[in-house]
N, C-alpha and C positions, 0 to 999 in steps of 0.2 A: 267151381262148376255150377251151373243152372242146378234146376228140380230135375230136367230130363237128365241131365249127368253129360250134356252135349258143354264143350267148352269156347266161352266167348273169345271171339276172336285178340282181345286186350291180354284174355288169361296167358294164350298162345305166347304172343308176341313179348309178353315179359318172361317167360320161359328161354323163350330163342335171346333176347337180352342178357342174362346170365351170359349165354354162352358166345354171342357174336356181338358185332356193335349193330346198333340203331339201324343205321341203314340194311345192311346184311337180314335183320331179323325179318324187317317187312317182305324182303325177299322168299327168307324161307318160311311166311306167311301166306305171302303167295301164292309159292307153290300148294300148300297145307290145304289152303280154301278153296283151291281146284281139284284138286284130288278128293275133296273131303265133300265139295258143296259145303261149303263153308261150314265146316265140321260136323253137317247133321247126317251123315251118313251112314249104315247101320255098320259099318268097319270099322270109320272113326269115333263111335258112340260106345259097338261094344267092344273091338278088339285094340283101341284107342293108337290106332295106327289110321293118321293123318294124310299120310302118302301113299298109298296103295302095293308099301313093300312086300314083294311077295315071299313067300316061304318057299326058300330054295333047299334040295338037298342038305344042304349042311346047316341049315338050323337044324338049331337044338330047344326052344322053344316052343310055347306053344302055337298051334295054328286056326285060323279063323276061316271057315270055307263058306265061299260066297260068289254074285256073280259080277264082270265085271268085263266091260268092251275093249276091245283088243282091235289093229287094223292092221289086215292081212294082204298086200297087193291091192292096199287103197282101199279095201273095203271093209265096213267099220262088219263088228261080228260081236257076238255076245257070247262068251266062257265062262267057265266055274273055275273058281284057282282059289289054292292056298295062299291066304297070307299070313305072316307074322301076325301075333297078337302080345301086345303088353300089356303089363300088370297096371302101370299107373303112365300118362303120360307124359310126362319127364324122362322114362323108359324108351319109349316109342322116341323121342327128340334126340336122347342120346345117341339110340342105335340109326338113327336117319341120316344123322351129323357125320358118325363112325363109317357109316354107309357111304358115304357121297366123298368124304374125304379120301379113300383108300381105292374106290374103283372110278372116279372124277378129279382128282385130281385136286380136292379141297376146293372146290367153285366159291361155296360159302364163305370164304376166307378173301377172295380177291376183291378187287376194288370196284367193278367192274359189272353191270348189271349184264350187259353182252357177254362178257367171258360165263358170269353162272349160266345164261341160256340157251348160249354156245356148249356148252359141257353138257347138257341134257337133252339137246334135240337128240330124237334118234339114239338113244341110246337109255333113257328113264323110260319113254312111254314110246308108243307104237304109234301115235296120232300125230299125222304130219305136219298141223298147226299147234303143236304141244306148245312150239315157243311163243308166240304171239298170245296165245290163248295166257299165259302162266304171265307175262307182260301186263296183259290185260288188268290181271286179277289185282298184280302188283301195283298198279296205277289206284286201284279201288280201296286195296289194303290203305298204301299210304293216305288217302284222301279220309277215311275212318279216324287212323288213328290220328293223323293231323290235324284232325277237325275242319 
């Protein structure tokens, strides 16, 4: 991690390595750098949650309260919501993984950059361009790490 304690995008994606292959990682890069602003945001700096997971009922962790845009009948609006916070983030990756795999259907896992943003439109974020947008990021990711 930097002096800020903000983590470079390389750190990321050798994280998601361990866990997925190559291709998949940049994906859930991707997504990480759009949720995250490319990891400088004060959620993913202090509560080092990358994805904007919220803290639902049944956590049992701790929580991180903050504000963050939501689109209600099309129109963007601005909320305070709990999210999850992890201790270290390899914490945060685990339970992202755990997350996406059990209520998605394991997107992470397929072959297929369409099926992961198929599995999230509409149903990860409220923003109707959430997929094109996460697309985007992934085109940028991969260009980073690929030099």
């Amino acid at each position: 991690m930097s002096a800020r304690n903000i983590p470079t995008l390389f750190e990321v994606h050798n994280l998601f390595i361990k866990e997925l292959g190559e291709v998949q990682a940049k994906w859930a890069c991707g997504q990480a750098a759009l949720e995250s602003n490319w990891f400088t945001s004060r959620l993913a700096v202090e509560a080092k949650n990358l994805w904007g997971i919220k803290a639902t009922p049944s956590w049992k962790g701790a929580v991180w309260s903050g504000r963050t845009h939501e689109f209600e009948r099309g129109q963007r609006k601005t909320i305070t919501a709990g999210f999850r916070a992890y201790p270290t983030l390899q914490s945060g990756i685990h339970d992202y993984l755990s997350l996406t795999d059990r209520l998605y259907g394991s997107p992470l896992r397929q072959s297929s950059v369409t099926t992961f943003l198929n599995s999230l439109q509409g149903k990860w974020a409220t923003d109707p361009h959430y997929s094109a947008k996460v697309l985007q990021t992934i085109h940028a990711v991969s260009k980073i790490i690929d030099g």
